[in-house]
C-alpha positions in Angstrom: -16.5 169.6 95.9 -20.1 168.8 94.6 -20.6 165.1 94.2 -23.2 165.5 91.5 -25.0 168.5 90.2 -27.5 169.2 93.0 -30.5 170.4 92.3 -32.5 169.7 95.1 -32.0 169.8 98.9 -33.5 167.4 101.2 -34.0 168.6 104.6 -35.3 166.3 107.9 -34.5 166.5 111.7 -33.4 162.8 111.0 -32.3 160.3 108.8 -32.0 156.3 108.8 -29.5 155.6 106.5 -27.2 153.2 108.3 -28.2 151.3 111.7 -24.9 152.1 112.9 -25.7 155.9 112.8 -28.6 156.2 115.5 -29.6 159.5 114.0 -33.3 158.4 113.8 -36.3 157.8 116.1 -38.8 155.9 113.9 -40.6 156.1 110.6 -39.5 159.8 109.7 -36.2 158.9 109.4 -36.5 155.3 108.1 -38.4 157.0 105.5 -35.8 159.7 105.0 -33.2 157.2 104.2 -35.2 155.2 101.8 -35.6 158.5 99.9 -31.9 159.4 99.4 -31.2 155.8 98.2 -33.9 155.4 95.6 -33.0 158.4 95.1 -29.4 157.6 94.0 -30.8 154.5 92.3 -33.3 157.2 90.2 -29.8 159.6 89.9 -32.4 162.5 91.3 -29.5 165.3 91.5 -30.2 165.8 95.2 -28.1 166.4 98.3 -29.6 165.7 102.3 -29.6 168.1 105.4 -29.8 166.6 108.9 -27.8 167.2 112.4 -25.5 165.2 113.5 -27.3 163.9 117.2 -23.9 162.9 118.3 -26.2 161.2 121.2 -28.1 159.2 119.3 -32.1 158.7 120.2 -31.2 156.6 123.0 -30.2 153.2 123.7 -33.3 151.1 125.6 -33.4 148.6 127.9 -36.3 147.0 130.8 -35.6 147.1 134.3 -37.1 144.5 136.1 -40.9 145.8 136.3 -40.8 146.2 132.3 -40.0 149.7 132.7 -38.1 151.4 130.1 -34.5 152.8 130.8 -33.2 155.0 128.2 -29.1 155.6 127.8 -27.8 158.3 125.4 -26.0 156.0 122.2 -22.2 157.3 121.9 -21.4 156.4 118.2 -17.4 157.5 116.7 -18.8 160.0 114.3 -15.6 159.9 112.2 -16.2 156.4 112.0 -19.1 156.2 109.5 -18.4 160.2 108.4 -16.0 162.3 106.6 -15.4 166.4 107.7 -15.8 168.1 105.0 -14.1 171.2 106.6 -16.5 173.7 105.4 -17.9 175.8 108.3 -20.5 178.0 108.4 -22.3 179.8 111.4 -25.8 181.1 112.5 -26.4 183.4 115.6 -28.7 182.3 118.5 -29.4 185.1 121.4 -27.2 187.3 119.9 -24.5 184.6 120.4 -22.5 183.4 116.9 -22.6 179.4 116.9 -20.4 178.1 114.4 -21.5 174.8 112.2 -19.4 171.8 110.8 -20.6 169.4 107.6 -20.0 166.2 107.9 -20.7 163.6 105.2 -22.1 160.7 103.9 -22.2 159.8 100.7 -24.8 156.9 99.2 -23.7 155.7 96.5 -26.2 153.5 94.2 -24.8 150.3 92.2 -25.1 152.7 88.9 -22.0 154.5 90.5 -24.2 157.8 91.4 -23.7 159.6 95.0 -25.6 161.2 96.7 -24.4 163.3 99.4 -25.9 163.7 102.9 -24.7 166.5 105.2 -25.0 166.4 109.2 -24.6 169.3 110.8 -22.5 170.1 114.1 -22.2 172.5 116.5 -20.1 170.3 118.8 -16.8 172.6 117.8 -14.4 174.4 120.3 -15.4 177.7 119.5 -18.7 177.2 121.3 -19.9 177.3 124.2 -20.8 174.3 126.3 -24.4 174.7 125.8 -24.0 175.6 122.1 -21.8 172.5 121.4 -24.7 170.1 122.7 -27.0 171.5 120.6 -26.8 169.0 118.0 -26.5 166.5 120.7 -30.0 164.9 121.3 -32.7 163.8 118.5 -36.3 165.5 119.9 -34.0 165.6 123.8 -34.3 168.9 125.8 -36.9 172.1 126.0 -39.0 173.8 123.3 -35.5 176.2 123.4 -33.2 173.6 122.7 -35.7 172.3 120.3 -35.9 175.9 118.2 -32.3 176.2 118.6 -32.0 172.9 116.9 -34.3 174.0 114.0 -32.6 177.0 113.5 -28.8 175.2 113.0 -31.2 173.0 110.6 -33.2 175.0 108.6 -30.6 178.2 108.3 -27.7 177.0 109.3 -28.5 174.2 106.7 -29.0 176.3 103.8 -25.9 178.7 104.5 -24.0 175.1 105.0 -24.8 174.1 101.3 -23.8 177.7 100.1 -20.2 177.2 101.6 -20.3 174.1 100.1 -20.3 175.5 96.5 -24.2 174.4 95.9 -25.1 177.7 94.8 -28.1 176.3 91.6 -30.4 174.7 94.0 -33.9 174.5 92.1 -35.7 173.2 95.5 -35.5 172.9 98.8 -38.0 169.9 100.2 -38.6 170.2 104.0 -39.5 166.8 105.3 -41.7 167.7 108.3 -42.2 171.1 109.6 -38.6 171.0 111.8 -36.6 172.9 108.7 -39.0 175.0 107.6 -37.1 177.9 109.2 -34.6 177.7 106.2 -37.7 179.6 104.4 -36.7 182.6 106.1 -33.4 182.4 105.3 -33.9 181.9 101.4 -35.8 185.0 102.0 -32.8 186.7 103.8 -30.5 185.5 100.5 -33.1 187.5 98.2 -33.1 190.7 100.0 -29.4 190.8 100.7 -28.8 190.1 96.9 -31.4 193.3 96.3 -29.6 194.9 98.9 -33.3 195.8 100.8 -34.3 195.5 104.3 -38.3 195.1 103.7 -40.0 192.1 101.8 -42.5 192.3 99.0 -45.2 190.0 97.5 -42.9 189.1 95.2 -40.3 188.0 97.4 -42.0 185.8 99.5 -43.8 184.1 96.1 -39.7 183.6 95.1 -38.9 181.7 97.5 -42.5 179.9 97.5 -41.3 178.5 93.9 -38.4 177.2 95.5 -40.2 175.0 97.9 -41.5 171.4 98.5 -43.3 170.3 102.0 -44.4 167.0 103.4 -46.6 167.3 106.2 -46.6 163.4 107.6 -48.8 163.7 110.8 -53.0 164.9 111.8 -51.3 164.2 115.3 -51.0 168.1 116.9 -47.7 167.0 118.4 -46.3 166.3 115.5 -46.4 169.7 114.7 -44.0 171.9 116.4 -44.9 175.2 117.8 -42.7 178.1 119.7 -43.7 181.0 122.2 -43.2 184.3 120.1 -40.8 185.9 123.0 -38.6 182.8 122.5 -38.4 183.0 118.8 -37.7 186.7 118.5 -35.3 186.4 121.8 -33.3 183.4 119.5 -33.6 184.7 116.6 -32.8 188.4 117.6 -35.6 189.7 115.5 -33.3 189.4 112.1 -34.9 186.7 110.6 -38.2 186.9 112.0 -39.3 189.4 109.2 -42.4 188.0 107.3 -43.5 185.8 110.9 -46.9 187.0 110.6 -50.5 186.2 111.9 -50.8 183.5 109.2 -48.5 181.3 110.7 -49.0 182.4 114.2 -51.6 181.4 116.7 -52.0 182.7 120.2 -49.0 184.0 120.6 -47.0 180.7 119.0 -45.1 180.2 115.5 -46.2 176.9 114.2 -43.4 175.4 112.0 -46.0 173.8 110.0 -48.1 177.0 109.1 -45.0 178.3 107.9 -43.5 175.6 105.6 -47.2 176.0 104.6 -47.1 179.5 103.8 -43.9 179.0 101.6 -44.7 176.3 99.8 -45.6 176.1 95.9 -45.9 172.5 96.4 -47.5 170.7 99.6 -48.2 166.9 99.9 -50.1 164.5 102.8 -48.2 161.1 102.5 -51.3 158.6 101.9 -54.7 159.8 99.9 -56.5 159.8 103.1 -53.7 161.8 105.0 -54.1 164.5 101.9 -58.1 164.2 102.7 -57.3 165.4 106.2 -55.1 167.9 105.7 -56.9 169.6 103.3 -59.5 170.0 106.6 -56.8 170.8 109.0 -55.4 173.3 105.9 -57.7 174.5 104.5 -56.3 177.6 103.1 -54.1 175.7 101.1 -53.5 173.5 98.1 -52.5 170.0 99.8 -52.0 167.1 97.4 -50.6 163.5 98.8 -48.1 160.7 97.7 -48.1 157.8 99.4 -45.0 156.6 100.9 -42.6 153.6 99.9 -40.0 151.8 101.5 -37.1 150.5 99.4 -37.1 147.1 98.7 -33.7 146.7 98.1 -33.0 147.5 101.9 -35.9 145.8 103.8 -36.3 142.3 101.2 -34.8 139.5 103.6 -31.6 137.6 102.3 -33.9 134.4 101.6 -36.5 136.4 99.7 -33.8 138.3 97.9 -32.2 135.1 96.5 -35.9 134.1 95.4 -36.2 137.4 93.6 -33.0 137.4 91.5 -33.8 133.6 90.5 -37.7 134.4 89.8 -38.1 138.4 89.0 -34.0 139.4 87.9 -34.0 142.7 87.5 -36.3 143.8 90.6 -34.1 145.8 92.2 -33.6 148.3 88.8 -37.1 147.9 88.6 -39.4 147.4 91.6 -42.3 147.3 89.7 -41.6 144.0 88.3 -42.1 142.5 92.0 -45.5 142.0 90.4 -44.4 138.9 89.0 -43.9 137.3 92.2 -47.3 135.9 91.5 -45.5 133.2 89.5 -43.5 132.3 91.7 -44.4 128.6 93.3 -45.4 128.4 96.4 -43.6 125.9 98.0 -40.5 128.0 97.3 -42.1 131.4 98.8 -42.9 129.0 101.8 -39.2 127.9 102.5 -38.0 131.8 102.2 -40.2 132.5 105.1 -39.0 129.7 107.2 -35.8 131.1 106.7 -36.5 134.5 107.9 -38.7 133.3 110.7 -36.1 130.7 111.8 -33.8 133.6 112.5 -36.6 135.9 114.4 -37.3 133.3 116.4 -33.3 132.6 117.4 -33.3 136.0 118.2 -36.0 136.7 120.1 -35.4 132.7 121.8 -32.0 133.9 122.8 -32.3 137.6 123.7 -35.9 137.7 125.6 -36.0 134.0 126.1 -39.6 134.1 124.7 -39.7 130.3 124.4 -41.3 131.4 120.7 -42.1 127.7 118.6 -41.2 128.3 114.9 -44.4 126.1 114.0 -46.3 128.4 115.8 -48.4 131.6 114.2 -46.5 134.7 114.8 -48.0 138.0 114.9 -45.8 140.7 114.9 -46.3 144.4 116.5 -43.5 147.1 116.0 -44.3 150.8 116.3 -42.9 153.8 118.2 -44.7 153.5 121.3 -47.2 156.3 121.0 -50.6 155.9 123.0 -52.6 156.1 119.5 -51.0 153.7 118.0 -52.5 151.3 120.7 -50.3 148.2 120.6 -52.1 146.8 123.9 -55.3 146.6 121.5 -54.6 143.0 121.3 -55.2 142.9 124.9 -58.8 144.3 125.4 -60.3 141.0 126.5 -58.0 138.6 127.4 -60.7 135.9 127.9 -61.4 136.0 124.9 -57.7 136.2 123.3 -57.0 132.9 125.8 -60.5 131.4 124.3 -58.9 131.4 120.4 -55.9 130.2 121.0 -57.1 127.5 123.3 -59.7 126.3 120.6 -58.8 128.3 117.2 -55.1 127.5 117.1 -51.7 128.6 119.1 -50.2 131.7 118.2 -47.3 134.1 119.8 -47.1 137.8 119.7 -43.6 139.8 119.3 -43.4 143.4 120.3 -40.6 145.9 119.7 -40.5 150.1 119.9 -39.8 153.0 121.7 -41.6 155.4 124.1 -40.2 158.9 124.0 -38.1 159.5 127.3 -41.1 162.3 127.8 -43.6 160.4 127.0 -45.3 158.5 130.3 -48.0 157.5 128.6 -45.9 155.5 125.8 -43.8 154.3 128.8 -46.9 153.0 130.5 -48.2 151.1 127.7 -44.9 149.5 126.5 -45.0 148.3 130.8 -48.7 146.8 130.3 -47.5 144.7 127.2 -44.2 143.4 129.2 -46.9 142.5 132.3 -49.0 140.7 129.8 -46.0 137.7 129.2 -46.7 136.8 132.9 -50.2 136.8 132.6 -50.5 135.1 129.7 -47.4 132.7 129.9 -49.3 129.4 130.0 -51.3 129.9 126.6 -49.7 133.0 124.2 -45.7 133.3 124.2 -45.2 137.0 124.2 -42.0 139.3 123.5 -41.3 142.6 123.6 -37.9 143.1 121.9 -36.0 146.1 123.2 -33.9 148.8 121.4 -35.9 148.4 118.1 -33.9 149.7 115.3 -33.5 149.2 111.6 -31.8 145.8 111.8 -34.1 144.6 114.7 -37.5 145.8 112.2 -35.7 144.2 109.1 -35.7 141.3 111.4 -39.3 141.7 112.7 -40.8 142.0 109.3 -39.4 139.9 107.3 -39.9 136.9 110.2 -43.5 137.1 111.4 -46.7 135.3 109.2 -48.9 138.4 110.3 -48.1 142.1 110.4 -50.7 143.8 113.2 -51.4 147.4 113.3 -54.0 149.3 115.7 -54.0 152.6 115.5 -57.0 155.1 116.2 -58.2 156.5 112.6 -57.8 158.8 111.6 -53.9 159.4 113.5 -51.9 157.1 111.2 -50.8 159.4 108.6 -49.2 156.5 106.1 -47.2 154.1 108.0 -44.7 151.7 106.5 -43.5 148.9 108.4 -46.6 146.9 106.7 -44.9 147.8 103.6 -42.0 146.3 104.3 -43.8 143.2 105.7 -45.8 143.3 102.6 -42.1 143.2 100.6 -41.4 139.2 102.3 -44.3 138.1 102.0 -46.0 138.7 105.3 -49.9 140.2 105.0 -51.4 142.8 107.4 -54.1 142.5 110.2 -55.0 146.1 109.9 -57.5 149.1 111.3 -58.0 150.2 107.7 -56.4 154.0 108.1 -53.2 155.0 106.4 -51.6 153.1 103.3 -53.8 150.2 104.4 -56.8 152.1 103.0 -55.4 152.0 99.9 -53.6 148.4 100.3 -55.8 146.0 101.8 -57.8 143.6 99.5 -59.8 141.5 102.1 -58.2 138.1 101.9 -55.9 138.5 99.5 -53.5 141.0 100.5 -54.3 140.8 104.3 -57.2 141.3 106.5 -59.0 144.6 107.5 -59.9 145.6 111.8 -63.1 146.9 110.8 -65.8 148.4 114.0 -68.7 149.2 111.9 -67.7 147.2 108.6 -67.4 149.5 106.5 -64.3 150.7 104.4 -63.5 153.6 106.0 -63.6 153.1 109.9 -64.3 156.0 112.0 -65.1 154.5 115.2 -62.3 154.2 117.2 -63.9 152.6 119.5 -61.5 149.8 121.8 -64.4 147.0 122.2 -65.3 146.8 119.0 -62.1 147.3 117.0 -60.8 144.3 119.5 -63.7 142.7 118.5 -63.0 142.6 114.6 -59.2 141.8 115.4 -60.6 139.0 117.4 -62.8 137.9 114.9 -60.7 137.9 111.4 -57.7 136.2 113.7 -60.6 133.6 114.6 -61.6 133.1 111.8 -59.9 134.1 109.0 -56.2 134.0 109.4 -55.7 130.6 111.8 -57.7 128.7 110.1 -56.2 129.1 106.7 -52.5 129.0 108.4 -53.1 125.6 110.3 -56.2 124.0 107.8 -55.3 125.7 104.0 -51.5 126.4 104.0 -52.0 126.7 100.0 -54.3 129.6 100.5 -52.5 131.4 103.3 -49.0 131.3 100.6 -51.6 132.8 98.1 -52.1 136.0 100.0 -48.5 135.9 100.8 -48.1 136.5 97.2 -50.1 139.0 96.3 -49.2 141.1 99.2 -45.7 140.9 97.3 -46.6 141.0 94.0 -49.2 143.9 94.8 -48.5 146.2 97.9 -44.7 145.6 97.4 -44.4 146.4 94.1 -46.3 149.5 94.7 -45.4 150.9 98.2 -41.8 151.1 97.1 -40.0 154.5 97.3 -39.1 154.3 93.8 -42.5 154.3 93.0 -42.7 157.6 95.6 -39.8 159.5 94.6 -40.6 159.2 90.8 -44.2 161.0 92.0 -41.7 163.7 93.7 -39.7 164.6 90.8 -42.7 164.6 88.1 -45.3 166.6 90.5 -43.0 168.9 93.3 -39.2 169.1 92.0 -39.3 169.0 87.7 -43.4 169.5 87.0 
């Protein structure tokens, strides 16, 4: 039954590892999945935990006002996964839910699997309500919501005992959403002991065992339940050791206790780890700074260029550095080539009337309010003013607002509006259903990557990595990975209020006004008046940023600091 011999268990609410399995909202999972398969390309002896969300996020669409519709995605499950027939079950309000394993197994080119396990409830022995449980990514109430973690974090860890992984060394929770599955290693120990009561030295136990990645300063990123519904879910069995230390006002924060049973606890940029040592400051929180794999976000054109320039790149990532040699007039015509098929697409599917000569600019987020995509938009005299004397350029949107989110909605409606208003001088698009094909497509086929959001929310961030990977540089507010990324004008560009390296401002007007600024005179004059220079950064954001904010890179920083130190 075990595919290799697992040593480590990799827990998240969701995972990205195919675009045909919507079992992802955004960057947590996309992340997730780049894990597991440099990962397999590492042969890290590890096995993933997610559910199954046999509805998908949801499948978007505009209605004629540039609203967003949401419809739940109905994917074949046995299409893409295999039942592994092992059961196992967990009790919610006293009722026993029984659990199926599904699988998926990445497999690297070195011939090592990995296996990832997505969890059911969707079984006739349910009930109605207990077989949608599994149902909805982030969908439903904050009881739905626990109910979910608990068939995650418990159900998860008793799934991978039927499975026969009995030697697990450590148990990574990826996000607070799992962190439930602490209680449950606890449970195992005082079952084995044959006690009802924990100790110190129980609770240090299963501390050993544990890895968490706290990946957002953003307080609704961190889940929290009401106390009456956690003890009326969970029966009061496993809510032994939920103590004052991870409860506040009357709540169980999911974070404080993947805190509290941690050994080993990790922000996922160096100035993330700065800020949760604040918001943490009881505990010992280190940071790695995410990756994305190259070998899944490199366009086809720049992946050709790679294997006839740098062979070896994919074993390797680190040897993207060379890219620097590569000449430029060849780096050039593997960007046409990916921008050439952006602009098809978005030409054909939003009829943006997008010009492949033109500068493109290229925004893709989940449509959270921080993240301020509209930025762009502060003064749209001024935006009409540079591209009417400083050189033409289009913008391309794409991302989703949570269905609950009105203020998301909202802003995603503002940018649609903003076509109309600008029609006659910038082409704008706003993509919909963004998903992992659509931001492979995005990234590799803009000239600029543009992010906005308000420091200091953007815990890492990764689609400028990816950019970063073909050859496109960032137009950033310096928070996140760009912190640590940007070289002014020769990786990218920093959106600076106060000029300084570390913005704190926040402030709309003037973080517009830098944008406006370094697109005015930095980035369109070198695109239309110094091509030569432009390709220069292009290279360095390759053969610098890619070949350091690669998950290989990030997952060989997991195994030597949090799974084998």
């Amino acid at each position: 039954m075990l595919t290799n011999n697992v040593k480590i268990a990799y827990f998240s609410m969701e995972i990205g590892i195919d675009a045909e399995i919507p079992t992802y909202a955004g960057g947590l999972g996309i992340l997730a999945g780049d894990t597991i398969r440099s990962a397999a390309d590492l042969k890290v002896p590890l096995a993933a935990v997610t559910l199954v969300h046999r509805k998908g996020y949801f499948f978007q669409h505009f209605d004629g006002s540039g609203r967003q519709q949401e419809e739940p995605v109905n994917w074949v499950v046995d299409d893409f996964l295999t039942d592994t027939e092992i059961r196992a079950k967990v009790t919610l309000e006293g009722r026993e839910v029984h659990i199926r394993a599904w699988k998926y197994e990445v497999t690297a080119s070195n011939g090592f699997v990995i296996p990832v396990y997505f969890l059911d409830t969707d079984l006739p022995e349910n009930s109605p309500w207990d077989r949608a449980v599994t149902h909805y990514l982030y969908g439903g109430d904050s009881h739905y919501r626990f109910c979910q973690e608990v068939v995650l974090g418990i159900g998860g860890i008793r799934i991978l005992r039927a499975l026969g992984h009995q030697n697990l060394r450590r148990f990574h929770m990826n996000e607070g959403h799992a962190s439930l599955l602490t209680l449950e290693l606890l449970q195992e120990r005082l079952n084995q002991e044959g006690r009802t009561e924990n100790e110190p030295d129980d609770m240090e136990a299963v501390r050993k065992q544990c890895v968490f990645t706290t990946h957002t300063p953003v307080p609704a990123g961190h889940d929290q339940f009401p106390l009456d519904l956690v003890n009326r879910v969970l029966a009061d069995r496993e809510a032994c050791c939920i103590t004052d230390s991870i409860c506040h006002e009357g709540r169980l924060n999911m974070t404080f206790l993947a805190l509290t049973f941690s050994h080993y606890i990790n922000g996922v940029a160096k100035k993330h780890g700065e800020i949760s040592r604040h918001m943490f400051a009881s505990y010992d929180v280190d940071s790695i700074t995410n990756g994305v794999r190259p070998q899944s976000w490199v366009s086809e054109s720049f992946a050709k260029l790679f294997d006839l320039h740098i062979p070896g790149w994919r074993q390797d990532n680190f040897s993207l550095r060379y890219a620097l040699s590569i000449p430029e007039e060849e780096i050039w015509e593997a960007h046409q080539k990916s921008k050439r098929l952006l602009i098809d697409y978005a030409n054909r599917e939003v009829n943006a009337g997008f010009d492949k000569d033109i500068l493109t600019i290229g925004f893709a987020r989940r449509a959270a309010p921080y993240k301020r995509a509209d930025l762009v938009f502060e003064d749209v005299e001024r935006l009409r003013k540079i591209a009417r004397d400083g050189g033409k350029f289009q913008i391309v949107f794409a991302g989703k607002a949570h269905p609950q989110n009105q203020d998301g909605i909202e802003l995603i409606q503002r940018i649609i509006k903003m076509k109309t208003t600008l029609i006659d001088e910038i082409p704008i698009a706003y993509l919909p259903n963004y998903d992992m094909n659509l931001g492979k497509l995005m990234t590799a086929g803009v000239d600029v990557w543009l992010n906005t959001p308000l420091p200091p929310m953007e815990a890492s961030g990764t689609s400028g990595m990816k950019a970063a990977l073909n050859g496109v540089p960032s137009l950033s507010v310096m928070d996140g990975w760009w912190i640590e990324g940007c070289i002014e004008g020769v990786t990218g560009w920093a959106i600076r209020a106060d000029g300084h390296t570390q913005q704190k401002s926040g402030d709309r007007a003037k973080d517009a006004g830098s944008l406006y600024t370094k697109l005015e005179h930095s980035i369109l004059p070198l695109f239309y008046a110094n091509r030569s220079r432009f390709i220069e950064i292009m290279r360095h954001a390759i053969a610098l940023n890619g070949s350091f904010f690669n998950t290989q890179r990030m997952v060989q920083q997991y195994v030597l600091k949090a799974y084998f130190p």
